[in-house]
GULUMPA-87939 format. One record per residue (C-alpha): residue in one letter; z, y, x. Coordinates in steps of 0.001 Angstrom, whole numbers, plus 524288, in hexadecimal, padded with zeros to 5 digits. Layout:
> a/Z/Y/X
...
This chain:
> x/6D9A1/71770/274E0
> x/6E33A/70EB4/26E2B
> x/6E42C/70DE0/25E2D
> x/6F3F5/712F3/25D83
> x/6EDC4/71E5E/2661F
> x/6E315/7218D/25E0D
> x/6ED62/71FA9/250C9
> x/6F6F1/729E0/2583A
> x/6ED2D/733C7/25A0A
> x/6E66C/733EB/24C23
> x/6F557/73507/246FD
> x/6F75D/73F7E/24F9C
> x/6EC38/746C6/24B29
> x/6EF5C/741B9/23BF8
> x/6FB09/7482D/23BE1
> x/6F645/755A3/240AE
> x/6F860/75529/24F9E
> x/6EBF1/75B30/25722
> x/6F2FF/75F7E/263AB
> x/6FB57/757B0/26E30
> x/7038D/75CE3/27A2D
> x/706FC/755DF/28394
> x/704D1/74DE4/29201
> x/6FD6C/741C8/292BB
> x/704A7/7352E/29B62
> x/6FFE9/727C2/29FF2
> x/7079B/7228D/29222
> x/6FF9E/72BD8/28937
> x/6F233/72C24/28E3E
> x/6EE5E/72499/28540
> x/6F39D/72D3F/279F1
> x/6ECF8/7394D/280E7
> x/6DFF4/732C1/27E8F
> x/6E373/731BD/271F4
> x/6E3FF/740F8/26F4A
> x/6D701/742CD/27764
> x/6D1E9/7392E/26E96
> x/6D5E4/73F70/26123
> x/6D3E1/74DD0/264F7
> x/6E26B/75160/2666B
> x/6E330/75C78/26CB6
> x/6ED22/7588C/278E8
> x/6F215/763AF/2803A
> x/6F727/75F11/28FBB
> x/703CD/766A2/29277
> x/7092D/76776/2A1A7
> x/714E5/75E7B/29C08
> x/718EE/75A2F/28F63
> x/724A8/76341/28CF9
> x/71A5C/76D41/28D42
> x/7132E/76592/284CD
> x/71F3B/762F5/27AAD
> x/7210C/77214/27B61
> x/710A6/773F9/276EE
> x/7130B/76A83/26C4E
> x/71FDA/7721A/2686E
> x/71721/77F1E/2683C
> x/70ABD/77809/25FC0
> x/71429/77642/255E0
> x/71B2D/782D2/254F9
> x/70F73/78AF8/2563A
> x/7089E/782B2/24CAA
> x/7122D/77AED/2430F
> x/7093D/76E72/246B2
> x/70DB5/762B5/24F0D
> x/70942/75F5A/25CA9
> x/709A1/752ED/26380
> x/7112E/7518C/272AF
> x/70CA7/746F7/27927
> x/712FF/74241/2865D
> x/714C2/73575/28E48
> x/721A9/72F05/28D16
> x/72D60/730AA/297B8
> x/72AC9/73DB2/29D11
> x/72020/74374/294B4
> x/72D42/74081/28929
> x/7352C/7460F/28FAE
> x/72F52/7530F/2951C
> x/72A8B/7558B/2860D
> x/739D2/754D3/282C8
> x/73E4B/7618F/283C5
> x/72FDD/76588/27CB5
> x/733D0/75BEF/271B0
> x/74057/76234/2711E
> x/73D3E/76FE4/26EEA
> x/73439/76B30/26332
> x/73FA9/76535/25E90
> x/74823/7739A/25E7F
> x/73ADA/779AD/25C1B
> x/7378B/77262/24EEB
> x/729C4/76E82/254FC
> x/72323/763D2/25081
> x/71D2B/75AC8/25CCC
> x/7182C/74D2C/25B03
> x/71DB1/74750/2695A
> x/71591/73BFF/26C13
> x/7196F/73484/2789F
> x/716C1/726E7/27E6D
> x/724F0/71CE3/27CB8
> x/72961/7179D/28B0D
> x/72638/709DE/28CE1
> x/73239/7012D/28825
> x/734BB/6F368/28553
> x/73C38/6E77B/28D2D
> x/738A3/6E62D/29A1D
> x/737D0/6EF56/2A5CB
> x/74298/6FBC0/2A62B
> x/73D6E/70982/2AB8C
> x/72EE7/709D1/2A633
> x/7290B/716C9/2A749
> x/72E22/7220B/2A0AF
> x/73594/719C1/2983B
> x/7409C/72284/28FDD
> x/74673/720F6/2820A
> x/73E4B/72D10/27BF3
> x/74274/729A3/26F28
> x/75085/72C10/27387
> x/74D34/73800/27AEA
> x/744B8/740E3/272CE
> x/74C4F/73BDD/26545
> x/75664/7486D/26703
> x/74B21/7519B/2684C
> x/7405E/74CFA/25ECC
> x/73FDD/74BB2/25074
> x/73965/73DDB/2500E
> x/7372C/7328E/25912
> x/72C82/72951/255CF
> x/7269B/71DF9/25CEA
> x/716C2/719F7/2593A
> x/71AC3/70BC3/25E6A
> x/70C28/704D5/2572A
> x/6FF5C/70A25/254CA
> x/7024E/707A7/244F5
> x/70CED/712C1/245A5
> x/70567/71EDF/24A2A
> x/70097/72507/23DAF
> x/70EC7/722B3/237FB
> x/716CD/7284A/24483
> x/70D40/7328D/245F8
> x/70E2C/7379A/23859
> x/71CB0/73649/23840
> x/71EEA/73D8B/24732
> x/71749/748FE/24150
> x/71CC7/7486E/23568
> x/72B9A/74A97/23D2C
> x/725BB/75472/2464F
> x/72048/75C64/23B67
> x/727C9/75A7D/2307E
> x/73725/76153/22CD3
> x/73B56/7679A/2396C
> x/72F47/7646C/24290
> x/73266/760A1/24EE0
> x/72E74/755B2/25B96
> x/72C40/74814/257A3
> x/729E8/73CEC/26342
> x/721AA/73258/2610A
> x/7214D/727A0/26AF6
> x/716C2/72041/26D3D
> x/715F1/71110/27211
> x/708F3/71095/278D3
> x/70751/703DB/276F3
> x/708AA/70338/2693B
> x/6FC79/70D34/2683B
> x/6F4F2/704EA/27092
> x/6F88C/70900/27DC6
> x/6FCBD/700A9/28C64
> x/70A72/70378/28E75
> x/710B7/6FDAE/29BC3
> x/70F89/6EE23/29E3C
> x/7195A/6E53F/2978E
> x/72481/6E39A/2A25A
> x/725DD/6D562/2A8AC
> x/73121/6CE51/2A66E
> x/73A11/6C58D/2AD7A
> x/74791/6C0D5/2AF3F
> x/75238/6CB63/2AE4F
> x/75946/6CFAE/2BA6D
> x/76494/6C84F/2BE40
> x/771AD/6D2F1/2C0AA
> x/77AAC/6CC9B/2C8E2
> x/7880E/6D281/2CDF5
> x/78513/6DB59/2DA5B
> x/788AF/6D3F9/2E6C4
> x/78389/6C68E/2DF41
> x/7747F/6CE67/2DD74
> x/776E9/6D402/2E96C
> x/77830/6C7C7/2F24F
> x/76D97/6C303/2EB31
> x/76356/6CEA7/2EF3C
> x/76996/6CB9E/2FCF1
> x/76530/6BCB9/2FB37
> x/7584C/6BE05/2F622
> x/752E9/6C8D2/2FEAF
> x/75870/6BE09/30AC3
> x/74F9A/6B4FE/30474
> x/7460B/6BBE0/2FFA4
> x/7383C/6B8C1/30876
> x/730FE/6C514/303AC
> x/73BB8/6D05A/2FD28
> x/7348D/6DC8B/2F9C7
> x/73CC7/6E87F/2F6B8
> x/738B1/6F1DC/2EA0E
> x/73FAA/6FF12/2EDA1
> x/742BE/7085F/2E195
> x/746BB/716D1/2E2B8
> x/75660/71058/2E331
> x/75341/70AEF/2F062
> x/751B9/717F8/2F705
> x/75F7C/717FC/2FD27
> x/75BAD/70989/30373
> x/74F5F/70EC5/30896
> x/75382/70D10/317F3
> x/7593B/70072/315EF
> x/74F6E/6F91F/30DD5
> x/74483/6FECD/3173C
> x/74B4B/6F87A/322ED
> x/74C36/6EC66/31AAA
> x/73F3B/6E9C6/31831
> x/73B42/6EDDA/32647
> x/7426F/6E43A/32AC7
> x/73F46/6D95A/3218E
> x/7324D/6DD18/31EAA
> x/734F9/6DEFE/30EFC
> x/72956/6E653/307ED
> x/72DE0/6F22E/2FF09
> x/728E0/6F763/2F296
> x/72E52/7033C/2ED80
> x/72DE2/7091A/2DF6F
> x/726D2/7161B/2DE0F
> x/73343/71DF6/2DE26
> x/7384F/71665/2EAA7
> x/72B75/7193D/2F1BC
> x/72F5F/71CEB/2FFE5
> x/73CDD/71534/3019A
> x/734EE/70EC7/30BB7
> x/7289F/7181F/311D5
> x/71C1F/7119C/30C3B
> x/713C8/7112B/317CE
> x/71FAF/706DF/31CE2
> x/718AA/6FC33/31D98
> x/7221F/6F329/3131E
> x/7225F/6FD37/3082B
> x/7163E/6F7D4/2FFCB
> x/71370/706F7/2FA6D
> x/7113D/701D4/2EBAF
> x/71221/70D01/2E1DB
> x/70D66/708E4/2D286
> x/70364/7143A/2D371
> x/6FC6F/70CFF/2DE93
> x/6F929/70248/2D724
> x/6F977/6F3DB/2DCD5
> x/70360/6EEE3/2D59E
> x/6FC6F/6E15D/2D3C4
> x/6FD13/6DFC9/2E53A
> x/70CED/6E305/2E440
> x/71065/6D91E/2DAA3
> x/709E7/6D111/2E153
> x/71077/6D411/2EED5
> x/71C0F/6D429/2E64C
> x/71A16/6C7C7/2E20A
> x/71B5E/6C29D/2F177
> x/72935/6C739/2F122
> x/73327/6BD83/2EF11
> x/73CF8/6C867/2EE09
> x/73BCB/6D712/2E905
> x/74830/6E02A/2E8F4
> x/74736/6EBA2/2E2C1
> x/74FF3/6F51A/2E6D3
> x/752EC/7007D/2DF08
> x/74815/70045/2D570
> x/74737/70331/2C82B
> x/73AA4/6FCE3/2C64D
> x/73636/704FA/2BC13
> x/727F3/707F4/2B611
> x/7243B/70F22/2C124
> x/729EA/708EC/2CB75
> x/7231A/6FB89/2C6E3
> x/714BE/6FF9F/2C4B2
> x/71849/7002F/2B517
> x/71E46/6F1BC/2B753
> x/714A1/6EBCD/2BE37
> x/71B98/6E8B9/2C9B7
> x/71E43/6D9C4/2C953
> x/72D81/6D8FF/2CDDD
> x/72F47/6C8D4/2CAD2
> x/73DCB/6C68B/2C70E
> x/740BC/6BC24/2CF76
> x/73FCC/6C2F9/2DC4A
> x/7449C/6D072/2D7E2
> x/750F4/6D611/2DACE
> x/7533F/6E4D8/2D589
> x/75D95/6ECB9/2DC50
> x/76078/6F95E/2D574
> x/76D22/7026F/2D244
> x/76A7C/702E4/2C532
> x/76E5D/6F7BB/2BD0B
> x/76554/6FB93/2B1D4
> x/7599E/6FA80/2BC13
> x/75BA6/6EDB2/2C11C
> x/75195/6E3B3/2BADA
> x/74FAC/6ED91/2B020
> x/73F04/6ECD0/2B243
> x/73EB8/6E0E9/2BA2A
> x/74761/6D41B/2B8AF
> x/74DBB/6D04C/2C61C
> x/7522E/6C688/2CB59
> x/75D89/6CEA5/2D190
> x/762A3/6DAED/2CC78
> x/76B09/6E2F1/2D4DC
> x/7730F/6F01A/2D11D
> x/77359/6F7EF/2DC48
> x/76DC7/701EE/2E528
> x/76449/6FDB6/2EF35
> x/76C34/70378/2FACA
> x/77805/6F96E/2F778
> x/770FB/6EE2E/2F86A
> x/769C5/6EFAE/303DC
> x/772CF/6E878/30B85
> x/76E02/6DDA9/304A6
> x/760E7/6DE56/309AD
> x/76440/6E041/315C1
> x/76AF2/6D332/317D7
> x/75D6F/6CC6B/31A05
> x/7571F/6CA49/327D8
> x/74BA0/6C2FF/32667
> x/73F92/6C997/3233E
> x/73736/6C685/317DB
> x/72932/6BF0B/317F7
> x/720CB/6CBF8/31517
> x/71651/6CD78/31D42
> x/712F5/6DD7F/32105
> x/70653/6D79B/31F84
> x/70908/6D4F2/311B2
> x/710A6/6DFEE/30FF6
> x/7071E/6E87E/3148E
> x/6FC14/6E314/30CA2
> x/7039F/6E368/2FF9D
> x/706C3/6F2CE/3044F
> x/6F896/6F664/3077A
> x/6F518/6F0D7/2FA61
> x/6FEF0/6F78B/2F0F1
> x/6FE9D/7042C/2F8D0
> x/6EEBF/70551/2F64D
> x/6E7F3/70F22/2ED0A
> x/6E409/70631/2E12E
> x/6D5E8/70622/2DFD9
> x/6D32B/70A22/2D2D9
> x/6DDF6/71590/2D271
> x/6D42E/72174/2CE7F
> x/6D9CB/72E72/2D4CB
> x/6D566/73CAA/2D6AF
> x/6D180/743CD/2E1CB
> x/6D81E/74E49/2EA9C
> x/6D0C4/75968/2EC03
> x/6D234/75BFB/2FB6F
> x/6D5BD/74F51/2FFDC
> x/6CFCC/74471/2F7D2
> x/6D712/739C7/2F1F9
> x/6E482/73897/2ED1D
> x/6E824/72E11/2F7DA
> x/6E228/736FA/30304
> x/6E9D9/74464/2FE1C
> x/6F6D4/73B54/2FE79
> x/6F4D3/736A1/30B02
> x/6F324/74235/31043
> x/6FEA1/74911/307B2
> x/7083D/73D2C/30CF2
> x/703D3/7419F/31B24
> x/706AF/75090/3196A
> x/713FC/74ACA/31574
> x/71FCE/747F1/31C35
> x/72558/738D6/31A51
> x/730D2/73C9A/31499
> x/729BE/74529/30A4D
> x/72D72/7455A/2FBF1
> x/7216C/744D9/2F358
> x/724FD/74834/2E2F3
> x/71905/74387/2D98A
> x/7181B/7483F/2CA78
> x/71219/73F50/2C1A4
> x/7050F/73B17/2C13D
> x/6F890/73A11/2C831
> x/6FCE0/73F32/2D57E
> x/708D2/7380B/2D4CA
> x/700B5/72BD4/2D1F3
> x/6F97B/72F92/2DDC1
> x/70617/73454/2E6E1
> x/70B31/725DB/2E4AE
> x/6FD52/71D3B/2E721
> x/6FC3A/72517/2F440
> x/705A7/72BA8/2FAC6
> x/70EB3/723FB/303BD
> x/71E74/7282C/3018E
> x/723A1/7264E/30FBE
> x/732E5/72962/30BA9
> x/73E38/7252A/30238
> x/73D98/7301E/2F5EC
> x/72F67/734B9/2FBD4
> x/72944/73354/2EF02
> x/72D4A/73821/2E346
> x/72838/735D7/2D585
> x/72881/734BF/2C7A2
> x/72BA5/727F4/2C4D7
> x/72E6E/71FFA/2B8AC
> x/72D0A/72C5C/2AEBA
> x/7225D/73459/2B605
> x/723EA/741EB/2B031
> x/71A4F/74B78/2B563
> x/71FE2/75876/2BA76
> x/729BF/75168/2C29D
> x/7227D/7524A/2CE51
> x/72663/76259/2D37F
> x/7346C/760D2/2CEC0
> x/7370E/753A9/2D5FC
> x/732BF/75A03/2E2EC
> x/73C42/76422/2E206
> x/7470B/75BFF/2DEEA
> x/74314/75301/2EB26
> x/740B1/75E45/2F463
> x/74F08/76493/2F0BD
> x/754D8/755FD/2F2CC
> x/74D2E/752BB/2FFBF
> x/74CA3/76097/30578
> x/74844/75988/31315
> x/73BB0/75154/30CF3
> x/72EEA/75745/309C0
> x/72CAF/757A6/2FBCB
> x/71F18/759C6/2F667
> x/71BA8/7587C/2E6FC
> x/70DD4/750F6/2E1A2
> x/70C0E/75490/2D42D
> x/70099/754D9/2CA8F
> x/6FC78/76082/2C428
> x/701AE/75BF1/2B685
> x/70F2D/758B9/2BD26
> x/70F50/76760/2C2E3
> x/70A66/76E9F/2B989
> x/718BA/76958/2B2ED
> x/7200B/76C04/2BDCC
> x/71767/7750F/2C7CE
> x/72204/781E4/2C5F1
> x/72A6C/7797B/2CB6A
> x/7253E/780B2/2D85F
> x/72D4A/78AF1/2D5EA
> x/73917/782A6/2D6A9
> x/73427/77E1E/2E38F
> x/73223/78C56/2E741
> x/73EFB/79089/2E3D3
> x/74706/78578/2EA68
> x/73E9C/7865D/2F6CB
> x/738B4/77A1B/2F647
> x/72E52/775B0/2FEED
> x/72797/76B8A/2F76D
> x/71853/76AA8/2F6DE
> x/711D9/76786/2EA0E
> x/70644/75F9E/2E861
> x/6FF57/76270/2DB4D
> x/6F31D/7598F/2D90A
> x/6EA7E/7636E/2D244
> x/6E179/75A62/2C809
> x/6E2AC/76135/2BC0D
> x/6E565/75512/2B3F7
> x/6F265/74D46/2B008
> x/6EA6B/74482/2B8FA
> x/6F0B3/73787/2B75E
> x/6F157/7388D/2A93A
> x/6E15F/73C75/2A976
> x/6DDA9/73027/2B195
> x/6E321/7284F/2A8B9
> x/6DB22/72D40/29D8F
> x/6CF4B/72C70/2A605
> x/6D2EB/71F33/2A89E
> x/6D600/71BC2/29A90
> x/6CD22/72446/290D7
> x/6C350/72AD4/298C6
> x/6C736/7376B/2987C
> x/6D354/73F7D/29B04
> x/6DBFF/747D9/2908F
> x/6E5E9/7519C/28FC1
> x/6E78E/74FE1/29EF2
> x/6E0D2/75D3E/2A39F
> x/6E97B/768BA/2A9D0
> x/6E76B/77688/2AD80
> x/6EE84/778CE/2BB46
> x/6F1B3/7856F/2C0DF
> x/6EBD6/78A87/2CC00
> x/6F5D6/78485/2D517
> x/6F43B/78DEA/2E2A5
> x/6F8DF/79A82/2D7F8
> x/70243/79324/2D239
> x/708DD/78FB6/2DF86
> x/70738/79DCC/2E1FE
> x/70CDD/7A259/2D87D
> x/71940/79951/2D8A8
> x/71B2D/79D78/2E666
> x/716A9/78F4D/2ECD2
> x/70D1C/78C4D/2F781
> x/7016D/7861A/2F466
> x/6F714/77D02/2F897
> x/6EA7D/7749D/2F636
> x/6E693/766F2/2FAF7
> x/6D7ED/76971/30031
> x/6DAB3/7780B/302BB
> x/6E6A8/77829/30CAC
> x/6E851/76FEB/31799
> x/6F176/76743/31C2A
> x/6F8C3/77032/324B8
> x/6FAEE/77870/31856
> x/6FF4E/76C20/310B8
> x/709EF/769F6/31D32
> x/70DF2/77623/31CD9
> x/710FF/77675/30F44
> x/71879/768B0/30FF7
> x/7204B/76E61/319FE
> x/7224C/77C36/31471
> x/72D4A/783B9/30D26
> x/729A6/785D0/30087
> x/72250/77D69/2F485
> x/7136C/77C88/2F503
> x/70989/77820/2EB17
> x/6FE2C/76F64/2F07C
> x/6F3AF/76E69/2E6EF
> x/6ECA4/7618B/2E48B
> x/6DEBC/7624E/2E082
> x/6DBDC/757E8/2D8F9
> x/6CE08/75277/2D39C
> x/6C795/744F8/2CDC0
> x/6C3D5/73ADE/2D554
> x/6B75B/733FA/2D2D5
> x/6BDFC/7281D/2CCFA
> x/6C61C/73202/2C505
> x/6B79A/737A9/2BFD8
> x/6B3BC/72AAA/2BC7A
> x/6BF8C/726A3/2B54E
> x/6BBBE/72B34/2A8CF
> x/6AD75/7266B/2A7D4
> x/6B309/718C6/2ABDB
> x/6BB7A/71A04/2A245
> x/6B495/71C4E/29743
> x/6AAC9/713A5/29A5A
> x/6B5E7/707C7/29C55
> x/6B8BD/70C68/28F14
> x/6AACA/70D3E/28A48
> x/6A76E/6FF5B/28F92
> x/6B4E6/6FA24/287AD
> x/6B0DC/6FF72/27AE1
> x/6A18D/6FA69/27B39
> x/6A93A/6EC54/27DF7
> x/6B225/6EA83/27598
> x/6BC63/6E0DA/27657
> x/6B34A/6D5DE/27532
> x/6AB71/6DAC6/281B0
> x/6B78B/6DC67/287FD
> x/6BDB1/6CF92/285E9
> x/6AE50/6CA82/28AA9
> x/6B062/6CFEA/29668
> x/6BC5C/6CCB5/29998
> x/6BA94/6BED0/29665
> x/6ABD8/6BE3A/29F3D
> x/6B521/6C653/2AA13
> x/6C0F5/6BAA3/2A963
> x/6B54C/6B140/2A99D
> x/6AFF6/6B56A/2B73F
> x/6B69D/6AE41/2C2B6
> x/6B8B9/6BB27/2CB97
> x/6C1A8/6BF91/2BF15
């Protein structure tokens, strides 16, 4: 538990807080722990606009302030309209969320808004706690605002690092993109690609209308692809070419280094954003990139290149096409760079489905039952996480996710809106149980517009993502528990069919996928044994660090740097 953490927390409790709504995110975990820690009493709503509106009714029923507490991006903005009603409502809340990464370097980090800007209209105050030496004193004075005249919501952003928490790695830097005038950068993509001995093509979501071409191209030249998460498809992933990396399989060390074998990389149509990068990591070197986009404001905006073209991908794939001679990738070497980024990581610690068995196995098995052409919709969090690592998307717009702002409840909304535009595609939701008990009545939508989607719920009882990284981190989980309904009675009673993954069969699955009306599959979810033994191998990581110290730390690591396996 960092120091700023620990300072936030006492003032908290200094100034006469004792309860907290809200959700806990990757970017607050941390600040969770902190509650569990200091006996704040932290109350998990199913989203934080319900939490805003608790906060809004501690005060009003009470005349005493409560603390909201919500990830940045999405967690801000669902507690908006919350935040606003205190405002009309003259309730004092104490909003304490996490401020978006920012500085020079890359564009489009995750969840990234101007929440200063945004909330100002509908909050009395906006702070920032931007060093551990300023907590007591923005604390005191947040209250103080909330409380004091006309009470009413105050936001106080918080810069992780500054209390003693990692925020994402510094970007790399590099020359800046070079603009030129279109048919100049255009001949010049022409010439390079001729020349180039080993091209590889990154495909973004804006390549989607080249997807026919640029497959043919790279059959016939034998040009590996890699895809962003959001262009996942273009090109079916059990093609042999398509190297299948998503972030949330891990790996990334084996593609930059397959990367690094390229003498050329075109990206085409990417934002290269957060997610889309593995949080940066992705080693694009500026010398051998060329970025093709239709948005100016995209074009070497996260990574410098050496070529910077406005345009969409479909008008310059004439370009491409000029070049005969094939390129000096092996399949062999294709193929081993795609077995290797396409495998499970080792070390990735996931649950158990009751019925089937692992995560991997229920996928495979879900991606047979399905057609090729099948749309599959993820919420946020752990299933997603596990949708991504496992399941193979076999056509252009054939996965469909959350991307760079993540918000939870998405999932049973997007379907609909996919289903409605691709009447002729099977659509089938994923979601967690946090993400539909936001969002789960949307049933009745898909009920009323005669919908035939099939929703997977994974049943764990847990904002499970969230949990495993307190596990992972402290030990022990908080704030993360939920009470789900019984889901064959709710089904029932919103007029939907219903099944359950170790109870029906397969033939009831089919028919379900190829019925008339919505369904609800429920996913029984339970702990793996690594997932058991999380905790005590946490605590005793953390036990072990404490009885060293620094000094026995540094020891070791100096003996370990010593020994000539190291």
């Amino acid at each position: 538990m960092s120091d700023g953490i620990d300072a936030l927390c006492r003032a908290l409790i200094d100034v006469g807080i004792d309860c907290v709504f809200g959700v806990p995110g990757t970017q607050n975990v941390a600040l969770f722990e902190g509650f569990r820690r200091h006996g704040l009493r932290t109350v998990l709503a199913s989203h934080e606009l319900a939490a805003a509106f608790m906060a809004n009714g501690y005060f009003r029923a009470s005349g005493r302030v409560a603390a909201l507490a919500t990830i940045p991006g999405p967690g801000f903005t669902y507690a908006l309209t919350g935040l606003a009603e205190a405002r009309h409502d003259s309730a004092g809340v104490l909003f304490l969320v996490g401020a978006p990464a920012s500085g020079p370097g890359h564009a489009f980090r995750l969840q990234a808004l101007d929440q200063r800007a945004i909330a100002a209209p509908v909050v009395k105050l906006c702070l920032t706690i931007a060093s551990s030496a300023d907590v007591e004193r923005i604390v005191a004075d947040a209250y103080a605002a909330a409380s004091e005249g006309e009470p009413g919501p105050v936001m106080v952003e918080l810069a992780m690092d500054a209390l003693g928490v990692e925020r994402e790695p510094a970007p790399s830097t590099g020359a800046p993109s070079r603009h030129s005038s279109p048919d100049v950068a255009r001949g010049e993509l022409a010439r390079r690609f001729a020349q180039a001995s080993r091209p590889l093509l990154l495909l973004g979501q804006g390549a989607f209308a080249a997807a026919e071409p640029l497959r043919a191209l790279a059959e016939a030249l034998t040009i590996p692809i890699l895809t962003t998460p959001t262009a996942r498809g273009i090109v079916p992933e059990d093609h042999e070419l398509v190297l299948g990396f998503d972030p949330l399989r891990g790996h990334i060390a084996s593609l930059n280094a397959f990367v690094d074998r390229a003498d050329l990389v075109i990206a085409l149509g990417c934002k290269l954003g957060h997610n889309g990068t593995a949080g940066f990591q992705l080693r694009l070197p500026p010398d051998r990139l060329i970025q093709v986009d239709a948005d100016r404001a995209v074009v070497g905006a996260s990574y410098p290149a050496q070529v910077g073209i406005t345009a969409r991908v479909e008008d310059v794939v004439d370009e491409l096409q000029v070049r005969r001679q094939p390129s000096q990738w092996s399949r062999a070497e294709i193929g081993a760079a795609r077995d290797t980024v396409r495998a499970a990581a080792p070390d990735a610690v996931e649950p158990r489905i009751r019925g089937v068995g692992t995560p991997r196995e229920f996928l495979a098995w879900l991606r047979g039952m399905l057609p090729r052409d099948a749309i599959i919709v993820t919420d946020s969090g752990l299933h997603q996480i596990l949708v991504r690592r496992h399941l193979d998307v076999l056509s252009p717009r054939g996965l469909i996710v959350p991307t760079d702002f993540q918000s939870m409840g998405f999932g049973l909304p997007a379907s609909i809106g996919a289903r409605i535009a691709a009447p002729g595609r099977a659509v089938v939701a994923v979601v967690g149980d946090g993400g539909f008990l936001m969002s789960g009545l949307e049933l009745l939508t898909m009920r009323r517009e005669r919908l035939p989607i099939v929703t997977f719920v994974f049943n764990d009882g847990h904002l499970n993502q969230i949990r495993l990284q307190q596990l992972g981190s402290y030990g022990h989980a908080h704030a993360v528990d939920l009470v789900n309904p019984d889901f064959a009675q709710l089904a029932s009673a919103l007029g939907v069919g219903y099944l359950r993954i170790g109870d029906a069969s397969d033939d009831d699955v089919r028919r379900a996928l190829r019925g008339d009306r919505p369904t609800l599959v429920e996913v029984v979810v339970g702990d793996s044994v690594p997932m058991r033994a999380l905790p005590h191998i946490t605590r005793t990581k953390r036990l072990a660090r404490a009885l060293l110290g620094s000094r026995g730390r540094d020891w070791i690591k100096r003996r370990w740097q010593r020994r000539p396996d190291a």
